[in-house]
LODREN-538972 format. One record per atom (N, C-alpha, C, CB): residue in three letters; x, y, z. Coordinates in steps of 0.001 Angstrom, whole numbers, plus 524288, in hexadecimal, padded with zeros to 5 digits. Glycine has a CB too. Layout:
<pts>
ALAXYZ ...
</pts>
This chain:
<pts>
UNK7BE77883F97A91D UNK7BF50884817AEBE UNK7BDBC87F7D7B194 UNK7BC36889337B0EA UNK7B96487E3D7B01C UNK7B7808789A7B39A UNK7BAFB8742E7B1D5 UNK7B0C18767B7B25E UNK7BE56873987AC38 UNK7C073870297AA3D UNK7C54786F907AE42 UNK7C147871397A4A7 UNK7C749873237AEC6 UNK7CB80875367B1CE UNK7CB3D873217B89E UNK7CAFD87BEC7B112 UNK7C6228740B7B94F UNK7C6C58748E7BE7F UNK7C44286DAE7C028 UNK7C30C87AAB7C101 UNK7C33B86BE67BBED UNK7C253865977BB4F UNK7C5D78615D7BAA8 UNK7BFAF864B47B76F UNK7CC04864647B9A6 UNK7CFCB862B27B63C UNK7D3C28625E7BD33 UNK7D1B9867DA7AFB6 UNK7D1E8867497BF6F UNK7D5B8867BE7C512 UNK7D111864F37C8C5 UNK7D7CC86F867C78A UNK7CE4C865047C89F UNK7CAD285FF37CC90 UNK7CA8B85B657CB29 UNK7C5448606D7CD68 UNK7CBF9859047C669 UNK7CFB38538A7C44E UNK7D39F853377C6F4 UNK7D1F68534F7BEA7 UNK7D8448577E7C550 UNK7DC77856387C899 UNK7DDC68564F7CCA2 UNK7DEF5857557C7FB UNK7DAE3859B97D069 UNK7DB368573C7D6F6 UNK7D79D852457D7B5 UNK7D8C485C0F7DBDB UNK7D4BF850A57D63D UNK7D26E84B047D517 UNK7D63F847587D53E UNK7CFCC84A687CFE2 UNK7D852848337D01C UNK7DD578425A7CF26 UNK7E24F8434C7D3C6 UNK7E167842B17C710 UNK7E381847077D6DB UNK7E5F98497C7D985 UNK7E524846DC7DE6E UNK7E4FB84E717D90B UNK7DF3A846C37E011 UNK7DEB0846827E53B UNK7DD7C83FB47E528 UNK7D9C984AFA7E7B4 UNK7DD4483C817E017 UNK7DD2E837C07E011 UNK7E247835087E19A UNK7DB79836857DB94 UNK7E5E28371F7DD38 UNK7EA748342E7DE0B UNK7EBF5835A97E482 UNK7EF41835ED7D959 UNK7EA7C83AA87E5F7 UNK7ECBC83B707EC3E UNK7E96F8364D7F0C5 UNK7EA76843457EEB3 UNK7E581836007EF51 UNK7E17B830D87F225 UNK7E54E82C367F038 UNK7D9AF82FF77EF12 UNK7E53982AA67EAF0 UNK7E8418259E7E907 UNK7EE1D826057EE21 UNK7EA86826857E09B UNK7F066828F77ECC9 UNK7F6C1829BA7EF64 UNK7F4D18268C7F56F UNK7F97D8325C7F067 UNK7F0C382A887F728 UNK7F128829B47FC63 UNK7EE2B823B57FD25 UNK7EE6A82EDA7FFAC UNK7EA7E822FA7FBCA UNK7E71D81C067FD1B UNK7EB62817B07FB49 UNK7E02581A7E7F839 UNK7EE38818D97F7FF UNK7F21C815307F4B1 UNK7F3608113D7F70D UNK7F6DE8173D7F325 UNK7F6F28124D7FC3B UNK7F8E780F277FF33 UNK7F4D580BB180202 UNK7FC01811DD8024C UNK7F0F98116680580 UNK7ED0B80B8C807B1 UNK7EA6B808B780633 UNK7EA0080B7E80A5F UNK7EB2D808A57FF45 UNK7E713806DC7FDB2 UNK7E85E801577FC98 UNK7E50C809CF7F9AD UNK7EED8801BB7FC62 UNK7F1537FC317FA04 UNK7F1857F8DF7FFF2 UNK7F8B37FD1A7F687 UNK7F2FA7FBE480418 UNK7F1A37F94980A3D UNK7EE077F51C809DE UNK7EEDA7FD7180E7E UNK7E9677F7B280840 UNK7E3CF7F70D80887 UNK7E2B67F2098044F UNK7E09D7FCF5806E3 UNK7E5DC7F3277FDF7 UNK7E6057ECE57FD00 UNK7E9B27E84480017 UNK7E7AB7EC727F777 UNK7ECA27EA64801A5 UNK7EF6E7E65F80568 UNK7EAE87E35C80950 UNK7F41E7E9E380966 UNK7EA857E71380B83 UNK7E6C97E3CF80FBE UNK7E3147E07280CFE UNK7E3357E7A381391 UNK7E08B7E1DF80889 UNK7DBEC7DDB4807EC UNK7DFC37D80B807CA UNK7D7A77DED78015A UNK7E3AF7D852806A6 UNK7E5287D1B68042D UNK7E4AC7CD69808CF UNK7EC687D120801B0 UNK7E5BB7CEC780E21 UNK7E1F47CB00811CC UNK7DCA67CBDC811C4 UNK7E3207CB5181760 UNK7DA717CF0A8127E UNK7D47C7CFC9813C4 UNK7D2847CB5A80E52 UNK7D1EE7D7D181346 UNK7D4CB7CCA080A19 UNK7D22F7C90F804D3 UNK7D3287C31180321 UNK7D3FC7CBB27FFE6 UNK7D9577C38880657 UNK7DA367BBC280558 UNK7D7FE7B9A580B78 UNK7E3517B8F580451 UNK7D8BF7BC6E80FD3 UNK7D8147B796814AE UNK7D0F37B5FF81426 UNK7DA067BAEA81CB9 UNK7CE777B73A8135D UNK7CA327B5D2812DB UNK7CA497B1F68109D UNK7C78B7B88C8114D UNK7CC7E7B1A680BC1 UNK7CBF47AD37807E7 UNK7CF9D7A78C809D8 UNK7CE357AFB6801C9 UNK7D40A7A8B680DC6 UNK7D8517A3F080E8E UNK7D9727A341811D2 UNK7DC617A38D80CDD UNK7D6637A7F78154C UNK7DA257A61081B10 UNK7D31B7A4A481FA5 UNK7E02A7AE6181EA8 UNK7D5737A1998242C UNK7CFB47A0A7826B4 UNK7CFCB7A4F182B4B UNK7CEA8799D382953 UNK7CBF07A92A828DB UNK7C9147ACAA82C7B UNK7C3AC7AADE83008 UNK7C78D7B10982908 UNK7C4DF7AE6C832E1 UNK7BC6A7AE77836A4 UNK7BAAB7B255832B6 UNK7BAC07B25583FC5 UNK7B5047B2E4833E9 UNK7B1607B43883244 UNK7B1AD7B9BE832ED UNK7ADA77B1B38340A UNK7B4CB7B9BE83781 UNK7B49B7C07F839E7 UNK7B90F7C1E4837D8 UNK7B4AA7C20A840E8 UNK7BF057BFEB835AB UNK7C2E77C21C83478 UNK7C1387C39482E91 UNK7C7B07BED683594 UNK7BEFF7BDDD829F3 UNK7BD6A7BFDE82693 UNK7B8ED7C4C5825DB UNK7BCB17BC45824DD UNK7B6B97C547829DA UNK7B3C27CB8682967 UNK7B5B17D02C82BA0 UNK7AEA47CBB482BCD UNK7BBAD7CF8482C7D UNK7BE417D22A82EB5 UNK7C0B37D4B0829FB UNK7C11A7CFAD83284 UNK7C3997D25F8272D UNK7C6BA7D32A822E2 UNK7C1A07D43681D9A UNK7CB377CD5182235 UNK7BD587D30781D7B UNK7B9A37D4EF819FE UNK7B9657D9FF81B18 UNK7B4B77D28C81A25 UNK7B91A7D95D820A5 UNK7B6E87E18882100 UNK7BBBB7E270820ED UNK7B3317E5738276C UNK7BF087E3F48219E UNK7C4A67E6BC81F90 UNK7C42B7E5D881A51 UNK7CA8D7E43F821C7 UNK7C46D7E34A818A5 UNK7C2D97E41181121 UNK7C0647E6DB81021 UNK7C0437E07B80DC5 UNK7BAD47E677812AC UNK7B7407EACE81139 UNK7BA687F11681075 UNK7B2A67EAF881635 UNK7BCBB7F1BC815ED UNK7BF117F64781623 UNK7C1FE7F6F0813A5 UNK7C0857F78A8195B UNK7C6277F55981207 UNK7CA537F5B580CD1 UNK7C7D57F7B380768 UNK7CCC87EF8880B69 UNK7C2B67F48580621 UNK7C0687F4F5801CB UNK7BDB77FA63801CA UNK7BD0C7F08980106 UNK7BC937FB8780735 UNK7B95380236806C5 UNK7BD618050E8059E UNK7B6408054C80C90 UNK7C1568055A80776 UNK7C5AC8070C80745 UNK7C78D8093E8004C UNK7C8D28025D809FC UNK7C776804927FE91 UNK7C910804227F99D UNK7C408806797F6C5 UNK7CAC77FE397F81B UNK7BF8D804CF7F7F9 UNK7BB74806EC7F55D UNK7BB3280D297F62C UNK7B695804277F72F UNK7BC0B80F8A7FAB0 UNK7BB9E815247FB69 UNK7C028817CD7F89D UNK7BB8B816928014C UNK7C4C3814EB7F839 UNK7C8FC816B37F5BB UNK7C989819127EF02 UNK7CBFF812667F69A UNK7C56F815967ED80 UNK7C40A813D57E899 UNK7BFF4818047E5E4 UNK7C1B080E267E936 UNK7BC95818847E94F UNK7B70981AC57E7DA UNK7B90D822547E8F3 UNK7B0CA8177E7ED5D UNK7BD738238F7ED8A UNK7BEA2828D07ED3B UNK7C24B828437E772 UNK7C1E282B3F7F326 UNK7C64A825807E5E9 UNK7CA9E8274F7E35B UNK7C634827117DCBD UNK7D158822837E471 UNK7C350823E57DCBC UNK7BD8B824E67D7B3 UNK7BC8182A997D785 UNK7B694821C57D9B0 UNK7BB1082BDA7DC79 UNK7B7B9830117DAF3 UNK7BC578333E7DB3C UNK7B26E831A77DE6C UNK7BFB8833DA7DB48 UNK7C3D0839377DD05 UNK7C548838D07D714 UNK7C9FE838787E2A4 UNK7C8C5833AE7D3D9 UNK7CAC98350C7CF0B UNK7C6518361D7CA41 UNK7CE8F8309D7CDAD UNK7C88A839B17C7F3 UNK7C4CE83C2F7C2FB UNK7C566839DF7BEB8 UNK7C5A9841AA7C164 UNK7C883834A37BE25 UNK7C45E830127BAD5 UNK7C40682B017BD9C UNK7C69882E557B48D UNK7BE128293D7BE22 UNK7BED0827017C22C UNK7BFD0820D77BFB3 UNK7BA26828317C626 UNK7BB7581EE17B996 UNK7BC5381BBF7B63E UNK7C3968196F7B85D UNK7BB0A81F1C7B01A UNK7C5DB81E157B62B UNK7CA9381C967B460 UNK7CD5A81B627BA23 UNK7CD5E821307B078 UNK7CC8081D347BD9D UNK7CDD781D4A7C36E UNK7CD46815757C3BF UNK7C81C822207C81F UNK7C879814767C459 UNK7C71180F6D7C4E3 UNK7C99E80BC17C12F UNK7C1D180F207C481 UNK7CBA280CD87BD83 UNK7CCB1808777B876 UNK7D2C98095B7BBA6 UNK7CB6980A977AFBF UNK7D5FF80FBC7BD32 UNK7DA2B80D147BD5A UNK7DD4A80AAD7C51A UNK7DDDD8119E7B982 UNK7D80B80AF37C6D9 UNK7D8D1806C87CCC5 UNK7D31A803AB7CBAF UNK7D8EB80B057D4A3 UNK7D46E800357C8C0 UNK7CFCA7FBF97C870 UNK7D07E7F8E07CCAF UNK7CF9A7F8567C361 UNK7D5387F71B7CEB3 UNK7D7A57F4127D2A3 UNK7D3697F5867D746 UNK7DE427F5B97D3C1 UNK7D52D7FA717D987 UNK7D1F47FCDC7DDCF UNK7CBBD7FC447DCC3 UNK7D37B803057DE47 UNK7C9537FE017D871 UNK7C4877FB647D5DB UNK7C1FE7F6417D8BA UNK7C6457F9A77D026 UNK7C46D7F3647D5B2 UNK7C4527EE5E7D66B UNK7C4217EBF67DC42 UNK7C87B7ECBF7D3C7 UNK7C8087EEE37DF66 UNK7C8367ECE77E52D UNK7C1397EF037E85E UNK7CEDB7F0BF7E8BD UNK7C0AD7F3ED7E558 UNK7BCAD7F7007E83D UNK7B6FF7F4407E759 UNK7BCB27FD387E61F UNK7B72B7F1277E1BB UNK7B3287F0497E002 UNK7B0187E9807DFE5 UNK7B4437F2BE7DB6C UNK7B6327E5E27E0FB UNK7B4937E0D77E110 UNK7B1D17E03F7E4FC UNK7B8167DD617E0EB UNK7ACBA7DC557E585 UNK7A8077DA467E967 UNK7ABC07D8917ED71 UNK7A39A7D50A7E716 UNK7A8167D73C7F02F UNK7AB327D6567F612 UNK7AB137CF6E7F6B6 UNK7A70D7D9F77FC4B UNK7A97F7CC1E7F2CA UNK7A9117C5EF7F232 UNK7B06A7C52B7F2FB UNK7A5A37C3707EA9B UNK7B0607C0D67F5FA UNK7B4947C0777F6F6 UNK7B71D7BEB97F508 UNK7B53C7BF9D7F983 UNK7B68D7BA147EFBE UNK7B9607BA707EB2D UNK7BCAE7BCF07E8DF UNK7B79D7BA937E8F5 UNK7B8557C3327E9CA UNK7B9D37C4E57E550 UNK7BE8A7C9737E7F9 UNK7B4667C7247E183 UNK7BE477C7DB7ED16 UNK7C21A7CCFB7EF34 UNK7C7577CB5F7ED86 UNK7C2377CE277F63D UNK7C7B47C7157EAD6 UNK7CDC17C5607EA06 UNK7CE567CA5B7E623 UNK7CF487BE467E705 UNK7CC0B7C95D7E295 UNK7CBA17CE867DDD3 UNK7CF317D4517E0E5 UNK7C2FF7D0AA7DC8E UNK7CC027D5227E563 UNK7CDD17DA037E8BA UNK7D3647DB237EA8C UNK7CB127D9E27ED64 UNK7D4487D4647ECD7 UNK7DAF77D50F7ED82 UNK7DD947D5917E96E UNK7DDCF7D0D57EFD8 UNK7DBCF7D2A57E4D5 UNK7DF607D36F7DFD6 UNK7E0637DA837E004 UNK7DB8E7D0E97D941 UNK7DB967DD5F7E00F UNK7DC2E7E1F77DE59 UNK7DED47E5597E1C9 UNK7D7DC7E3BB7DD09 UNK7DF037E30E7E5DC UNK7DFD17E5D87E9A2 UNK7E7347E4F67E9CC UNK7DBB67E3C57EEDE UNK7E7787E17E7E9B1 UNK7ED507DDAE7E7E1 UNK7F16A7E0DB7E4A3 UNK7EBB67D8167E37F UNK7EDF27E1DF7DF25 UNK7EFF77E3BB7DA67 UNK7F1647EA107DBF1 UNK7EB707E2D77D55D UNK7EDDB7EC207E06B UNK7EE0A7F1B67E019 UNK7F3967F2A97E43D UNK7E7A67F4C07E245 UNK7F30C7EF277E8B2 UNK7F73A7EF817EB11 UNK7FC367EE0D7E92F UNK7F67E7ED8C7EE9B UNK7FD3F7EB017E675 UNK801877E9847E1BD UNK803D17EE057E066 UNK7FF417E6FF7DC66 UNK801727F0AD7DE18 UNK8029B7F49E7DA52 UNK802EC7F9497DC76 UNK7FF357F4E07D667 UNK8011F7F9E77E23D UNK8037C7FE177E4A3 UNK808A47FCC47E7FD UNK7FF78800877E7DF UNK8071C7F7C37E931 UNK80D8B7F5A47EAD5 UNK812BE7F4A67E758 UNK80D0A7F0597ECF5 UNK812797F33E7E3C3 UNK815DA7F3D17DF61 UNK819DB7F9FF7DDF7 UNK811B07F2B57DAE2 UNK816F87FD327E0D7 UNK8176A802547E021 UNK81CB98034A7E5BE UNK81064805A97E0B0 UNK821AC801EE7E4D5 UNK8266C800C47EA18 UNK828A68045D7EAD9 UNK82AE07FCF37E9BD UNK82BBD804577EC37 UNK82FAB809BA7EDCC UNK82B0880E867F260 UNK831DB80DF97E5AE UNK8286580E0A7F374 UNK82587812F67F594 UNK824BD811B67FB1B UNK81FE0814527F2AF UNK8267B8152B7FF22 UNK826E0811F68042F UNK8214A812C380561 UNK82B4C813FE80908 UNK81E678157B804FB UNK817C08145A8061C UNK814DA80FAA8043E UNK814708189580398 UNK817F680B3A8001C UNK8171E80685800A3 UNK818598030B800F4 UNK815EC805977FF77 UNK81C6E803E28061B UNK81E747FEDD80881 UNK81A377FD3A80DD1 UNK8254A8000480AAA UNK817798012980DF1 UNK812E67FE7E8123A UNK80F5B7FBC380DFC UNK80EC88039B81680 UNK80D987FC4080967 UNK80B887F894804FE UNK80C4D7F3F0805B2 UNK80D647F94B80042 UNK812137F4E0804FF UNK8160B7EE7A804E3 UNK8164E7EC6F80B39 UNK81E3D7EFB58025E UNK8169E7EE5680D84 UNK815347EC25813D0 UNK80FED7E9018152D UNK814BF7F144817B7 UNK80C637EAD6814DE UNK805667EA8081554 UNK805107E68281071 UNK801187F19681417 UNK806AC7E66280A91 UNK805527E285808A2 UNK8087F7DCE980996 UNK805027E4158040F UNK80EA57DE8780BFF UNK810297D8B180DEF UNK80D197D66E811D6 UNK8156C7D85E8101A UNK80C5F7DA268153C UNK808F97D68A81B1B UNK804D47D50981946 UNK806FB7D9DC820E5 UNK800197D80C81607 UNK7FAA57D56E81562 UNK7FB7F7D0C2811BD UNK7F61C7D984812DA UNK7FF307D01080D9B UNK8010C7CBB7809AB UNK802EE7C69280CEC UNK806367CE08805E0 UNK805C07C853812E6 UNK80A0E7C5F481498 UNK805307C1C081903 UNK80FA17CAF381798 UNK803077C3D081ACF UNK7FEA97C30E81DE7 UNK7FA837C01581CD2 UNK7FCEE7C6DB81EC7 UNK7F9C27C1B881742 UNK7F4607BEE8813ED UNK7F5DD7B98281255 UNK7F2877C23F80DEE UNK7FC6C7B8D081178 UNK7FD687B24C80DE3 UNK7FF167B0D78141A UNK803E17B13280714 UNK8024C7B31C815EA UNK801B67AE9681BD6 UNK7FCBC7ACF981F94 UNK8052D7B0F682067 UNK7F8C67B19081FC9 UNK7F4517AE7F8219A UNK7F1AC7ABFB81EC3 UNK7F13C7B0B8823B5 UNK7F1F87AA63818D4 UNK7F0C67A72781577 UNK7F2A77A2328159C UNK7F1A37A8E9811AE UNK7F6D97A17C81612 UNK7FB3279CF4815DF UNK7FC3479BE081CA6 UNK801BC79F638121D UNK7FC2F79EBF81FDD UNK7FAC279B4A82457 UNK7F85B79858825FA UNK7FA1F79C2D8269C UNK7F1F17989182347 UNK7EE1A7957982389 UNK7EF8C79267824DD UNK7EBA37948E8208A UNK7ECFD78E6A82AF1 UNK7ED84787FE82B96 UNK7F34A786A682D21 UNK7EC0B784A3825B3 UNK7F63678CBD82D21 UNK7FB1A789A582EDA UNK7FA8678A6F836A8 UNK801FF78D4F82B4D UNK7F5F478BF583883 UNK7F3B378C8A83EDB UNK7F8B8790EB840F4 UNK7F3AB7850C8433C UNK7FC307953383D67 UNK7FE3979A3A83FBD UNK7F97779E26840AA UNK802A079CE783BCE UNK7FC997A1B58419E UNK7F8AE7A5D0844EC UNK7F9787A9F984063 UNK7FAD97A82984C29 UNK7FBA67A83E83B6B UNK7FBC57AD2B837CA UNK7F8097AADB83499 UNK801747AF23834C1 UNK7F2F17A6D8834E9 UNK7EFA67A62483227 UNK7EA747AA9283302 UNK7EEDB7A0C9832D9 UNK7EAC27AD63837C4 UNK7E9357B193838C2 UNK7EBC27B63083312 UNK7EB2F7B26583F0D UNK7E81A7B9998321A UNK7EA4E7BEBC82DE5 UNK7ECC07C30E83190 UNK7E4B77C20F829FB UNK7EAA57C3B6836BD UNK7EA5D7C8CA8399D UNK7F2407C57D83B91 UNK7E30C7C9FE84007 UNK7F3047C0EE83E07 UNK7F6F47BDCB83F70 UNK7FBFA7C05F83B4F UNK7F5157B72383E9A UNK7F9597BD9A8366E UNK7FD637BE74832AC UNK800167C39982FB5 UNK7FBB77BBE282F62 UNK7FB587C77E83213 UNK7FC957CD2C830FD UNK7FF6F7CEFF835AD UNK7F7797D0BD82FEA UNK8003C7CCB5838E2 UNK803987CD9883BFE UNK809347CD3383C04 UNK802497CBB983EB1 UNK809E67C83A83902 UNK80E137C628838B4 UNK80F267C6D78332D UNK80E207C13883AC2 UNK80E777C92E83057 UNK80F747CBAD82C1E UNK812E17D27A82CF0 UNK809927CBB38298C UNK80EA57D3BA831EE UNK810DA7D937830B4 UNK816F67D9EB83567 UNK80AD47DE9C8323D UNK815C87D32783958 UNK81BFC7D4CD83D60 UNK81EC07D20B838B6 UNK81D817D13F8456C UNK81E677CF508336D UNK823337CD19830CF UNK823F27D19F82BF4 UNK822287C63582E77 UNK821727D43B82A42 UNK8249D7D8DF8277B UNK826A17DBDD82A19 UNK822467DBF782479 UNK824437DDE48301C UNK828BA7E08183098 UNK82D527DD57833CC UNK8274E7E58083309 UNK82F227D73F832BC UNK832857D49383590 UNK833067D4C8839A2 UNK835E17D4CA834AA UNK82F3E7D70C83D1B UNK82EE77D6BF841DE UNK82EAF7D06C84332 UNK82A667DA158438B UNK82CE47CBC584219 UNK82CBF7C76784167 UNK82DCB7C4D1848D4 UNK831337C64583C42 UNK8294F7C63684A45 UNK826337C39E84DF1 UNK827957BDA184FF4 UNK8212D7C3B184BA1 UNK826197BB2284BFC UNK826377B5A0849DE UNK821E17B2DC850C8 UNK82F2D7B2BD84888 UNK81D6A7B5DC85069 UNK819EC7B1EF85410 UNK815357AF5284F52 UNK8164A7B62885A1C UNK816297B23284A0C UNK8135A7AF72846C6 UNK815EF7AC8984275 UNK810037B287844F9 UNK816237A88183FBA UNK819067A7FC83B21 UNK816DF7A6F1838D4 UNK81C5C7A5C983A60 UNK817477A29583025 UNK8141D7A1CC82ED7 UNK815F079BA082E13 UNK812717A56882B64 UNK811E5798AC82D79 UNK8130B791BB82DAE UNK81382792B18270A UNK80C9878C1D830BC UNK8129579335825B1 UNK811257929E81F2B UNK815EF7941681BC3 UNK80C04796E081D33 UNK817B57915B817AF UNK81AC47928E81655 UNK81B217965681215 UNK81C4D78F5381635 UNK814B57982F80F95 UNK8143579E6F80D60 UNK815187A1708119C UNK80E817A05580AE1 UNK812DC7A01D8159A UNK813FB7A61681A08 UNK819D07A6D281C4C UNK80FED7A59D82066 UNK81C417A30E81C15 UNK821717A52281CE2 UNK823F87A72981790 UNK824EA7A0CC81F6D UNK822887A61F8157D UNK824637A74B80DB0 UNK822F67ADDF80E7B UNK81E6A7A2F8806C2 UNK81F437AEB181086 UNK81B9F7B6DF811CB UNK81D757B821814D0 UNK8151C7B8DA813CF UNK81FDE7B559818F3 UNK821A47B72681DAD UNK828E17BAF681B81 UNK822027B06D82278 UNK8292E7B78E8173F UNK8302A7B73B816EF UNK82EA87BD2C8131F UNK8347D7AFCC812B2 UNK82B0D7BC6C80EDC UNK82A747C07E80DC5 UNK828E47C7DC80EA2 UNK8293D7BE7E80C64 UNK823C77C64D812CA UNK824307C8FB81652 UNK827947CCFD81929 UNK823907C6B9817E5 UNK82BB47C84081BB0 UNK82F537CA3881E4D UNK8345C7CD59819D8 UNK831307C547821FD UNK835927CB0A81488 UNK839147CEE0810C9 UNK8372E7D24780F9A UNK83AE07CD8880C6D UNK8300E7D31680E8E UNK82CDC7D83580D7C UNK82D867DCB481029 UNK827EC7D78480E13 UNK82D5E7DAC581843 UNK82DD07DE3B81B9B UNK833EB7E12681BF4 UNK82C0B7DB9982046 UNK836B97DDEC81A98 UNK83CA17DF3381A64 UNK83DFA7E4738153F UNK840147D897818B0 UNK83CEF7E343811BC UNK83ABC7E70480D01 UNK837EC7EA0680F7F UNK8377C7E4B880860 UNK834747EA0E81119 UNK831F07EF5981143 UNK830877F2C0814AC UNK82EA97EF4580FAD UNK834717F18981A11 UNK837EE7F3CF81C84 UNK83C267F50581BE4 UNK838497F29481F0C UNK840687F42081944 UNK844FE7F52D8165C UNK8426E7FA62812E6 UNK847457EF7C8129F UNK83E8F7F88481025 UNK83D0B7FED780B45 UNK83BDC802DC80E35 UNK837217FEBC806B6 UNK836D98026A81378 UNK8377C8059A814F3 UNK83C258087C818E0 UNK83419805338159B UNK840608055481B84 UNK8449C8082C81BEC UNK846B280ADB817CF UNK847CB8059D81D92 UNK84757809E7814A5 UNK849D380B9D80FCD UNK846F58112B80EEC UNK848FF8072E80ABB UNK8430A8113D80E10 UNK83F478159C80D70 UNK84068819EF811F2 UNK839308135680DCE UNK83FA28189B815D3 UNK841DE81C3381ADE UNK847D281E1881873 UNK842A4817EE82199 UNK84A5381B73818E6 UNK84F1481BC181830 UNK850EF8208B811EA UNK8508E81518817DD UNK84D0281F2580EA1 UNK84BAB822AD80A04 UNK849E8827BA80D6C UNK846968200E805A4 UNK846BF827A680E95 UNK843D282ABD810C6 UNK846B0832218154A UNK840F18259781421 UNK84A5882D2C81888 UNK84F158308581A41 UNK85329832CC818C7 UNK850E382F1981C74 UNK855B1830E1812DA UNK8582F8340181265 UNK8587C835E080DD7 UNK85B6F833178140A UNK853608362B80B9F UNK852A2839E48079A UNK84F7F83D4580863 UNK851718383680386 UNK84F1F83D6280F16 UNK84B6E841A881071 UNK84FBA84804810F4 UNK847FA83F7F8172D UNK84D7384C55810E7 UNK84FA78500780CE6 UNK8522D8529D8133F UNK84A7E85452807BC UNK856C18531E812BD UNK8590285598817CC UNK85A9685CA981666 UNK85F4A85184819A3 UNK857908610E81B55 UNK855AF8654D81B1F UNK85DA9868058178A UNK8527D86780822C0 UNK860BB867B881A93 UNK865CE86838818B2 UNK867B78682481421 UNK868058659E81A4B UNK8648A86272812F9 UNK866298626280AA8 UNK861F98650E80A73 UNK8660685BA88056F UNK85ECE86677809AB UNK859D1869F2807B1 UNK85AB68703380792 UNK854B7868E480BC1 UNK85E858710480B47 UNK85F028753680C61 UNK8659C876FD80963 UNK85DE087555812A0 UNK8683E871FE8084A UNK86FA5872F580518 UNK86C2F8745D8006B UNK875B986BF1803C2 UNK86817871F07FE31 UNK86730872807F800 UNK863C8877777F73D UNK863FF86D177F547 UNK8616D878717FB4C UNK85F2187E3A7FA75 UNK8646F8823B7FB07 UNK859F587FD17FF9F UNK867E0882117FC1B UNK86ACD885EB7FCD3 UNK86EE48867C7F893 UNK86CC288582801A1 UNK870B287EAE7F5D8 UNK871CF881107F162 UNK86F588812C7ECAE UNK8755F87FEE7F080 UNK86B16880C47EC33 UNK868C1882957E807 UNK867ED889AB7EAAA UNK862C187E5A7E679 UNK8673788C017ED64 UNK86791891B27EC2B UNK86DEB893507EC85 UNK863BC8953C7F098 UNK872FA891457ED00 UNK8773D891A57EDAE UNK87972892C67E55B UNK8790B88BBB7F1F8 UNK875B188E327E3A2 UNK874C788D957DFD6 UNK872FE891FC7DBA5 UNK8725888A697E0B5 UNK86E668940D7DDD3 UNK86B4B896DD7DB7D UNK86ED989B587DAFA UNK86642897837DE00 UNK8730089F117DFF6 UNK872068A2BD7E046 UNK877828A3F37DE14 UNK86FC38A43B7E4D1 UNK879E389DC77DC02 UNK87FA789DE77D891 UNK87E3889F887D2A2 UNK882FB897417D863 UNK8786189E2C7D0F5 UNK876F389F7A7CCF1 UNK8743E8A5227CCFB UNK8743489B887CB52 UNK873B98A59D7CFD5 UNK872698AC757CFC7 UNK876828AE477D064 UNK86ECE8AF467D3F4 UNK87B1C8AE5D7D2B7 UNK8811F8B0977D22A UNK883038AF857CCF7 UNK885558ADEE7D641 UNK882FB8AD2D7CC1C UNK8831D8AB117C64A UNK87F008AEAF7C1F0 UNK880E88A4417C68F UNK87C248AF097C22A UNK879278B4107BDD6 UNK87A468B7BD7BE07 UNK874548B5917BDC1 UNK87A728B9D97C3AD UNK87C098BE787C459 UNK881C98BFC17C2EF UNK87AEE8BF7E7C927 UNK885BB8BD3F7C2B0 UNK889FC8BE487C154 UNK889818BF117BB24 UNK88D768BA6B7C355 UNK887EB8BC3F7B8B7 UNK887FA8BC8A7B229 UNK885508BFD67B000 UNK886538B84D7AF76 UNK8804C8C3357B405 UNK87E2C8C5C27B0BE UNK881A98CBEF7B375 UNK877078C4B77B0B3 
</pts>
């Protein structure tokens, strides 16, 4: 009896994990997106004192984030060994020191995890993936490569601006980029936003007319019993 009733409190266990996994999934890959400025502008681009402790404490928060994420989905799965060996990735993000060296380590991991949930196409719940990682990608090498060229997209907050009016081609143009990588992101950018507005039309467009109209729902219920009741005329005659 206790074996039994140990065997069904396992399986709402692994049950109510994967239902947590399903649901954090997405924000969780958001959430590596964002670190990839917070982790290179420190290192390349020239901040104040107050912006770099600006973007530290938002790290911080990301990392609780990830750390609280981490420490419920431990204790919820019923092996936890094996839990950890197979998201070492997440591990790894939760567990590297906070030396700033070593946070490169973090984007890697953090990098690799978003990869591999982005890789994952066709699903219109991650074309906001693919949105959020062009702008923070798109944002991070142009305020990198602006440096010293005296635009106003040597600012990050500037260039996230002008990242998010050029995917959606809204294209402003009170900012541009001098550099000839940032127009190289810009061009890309702008075919990314084109894509992935096009998918999600497409998706809508999926969406409408394979949505189930009450009329056909209601011809096929009628001949399947139109159906049925030819085969009951049918028995009854032979027997």
């Amino acid at each position: 009896m206790n074996s039994s009733s140990e065997v069904v409190s396992e399986s709402s266990r692994d049950v109510l994990l994967n239902k947590i996994e399903k649901v954090t999934e997405i924000p969780l890959m958001l959430l590596s997106l964002f670190m990839i400025p917070l982790l290179i502008g420190p290192f390349v681009w020239g901040m104040s004192d107050g912006e770099e402790a600006t973007f530290f404490l938002i790290d911080i928060v990301i990392w609780v984030l990830f750390a609280v994420d981490m420490i419920v989905k431990v204790v919820i799965s019923t092996n936890r060994v094996d839990y950890l060996k197979s998201h070492w990735l997440e591990l790894i993000a939760v567990v590297i020191p906070w030396f700033r060296p070593l946070r490169v380590v973090r984007l890697i991991a953090f990098a690799v995890k978003g990869y591999k949930g982005i890789t994952r196409a066709g699903k219109p719940d991650f074309l906001l993936v693919y949105a959020v990682g062009l702008v923070m990608i798109a944002s991070t090498l142009v305020t990198t490569f602006e440096q010293g060229h005296s635009t106003p997209l040597e600012s990050y907050t500037e260039s996230l601006w002008w990242s998010l009016v050029t995917i959606t081609t809204v294209g402003y143009g009170d900012m541009v980029p001098a550099s000839q990588i940032g127009r190289i992101v810009a061009v890309f950018l702008m075919l990314g936003g084109i894509g992935i507005f096009g998918a999600i039309t497409a998706n809508l467009a999926s969406l409408f007319s394979t949505s189930e109209d009450p009329n056909t729902k209601l011809i096929e219920e009628l001949a399947k019993e139109i159906k049925d009741l030819k085969s009951e005329i049918k028995n009854t005659a032979t027997t």
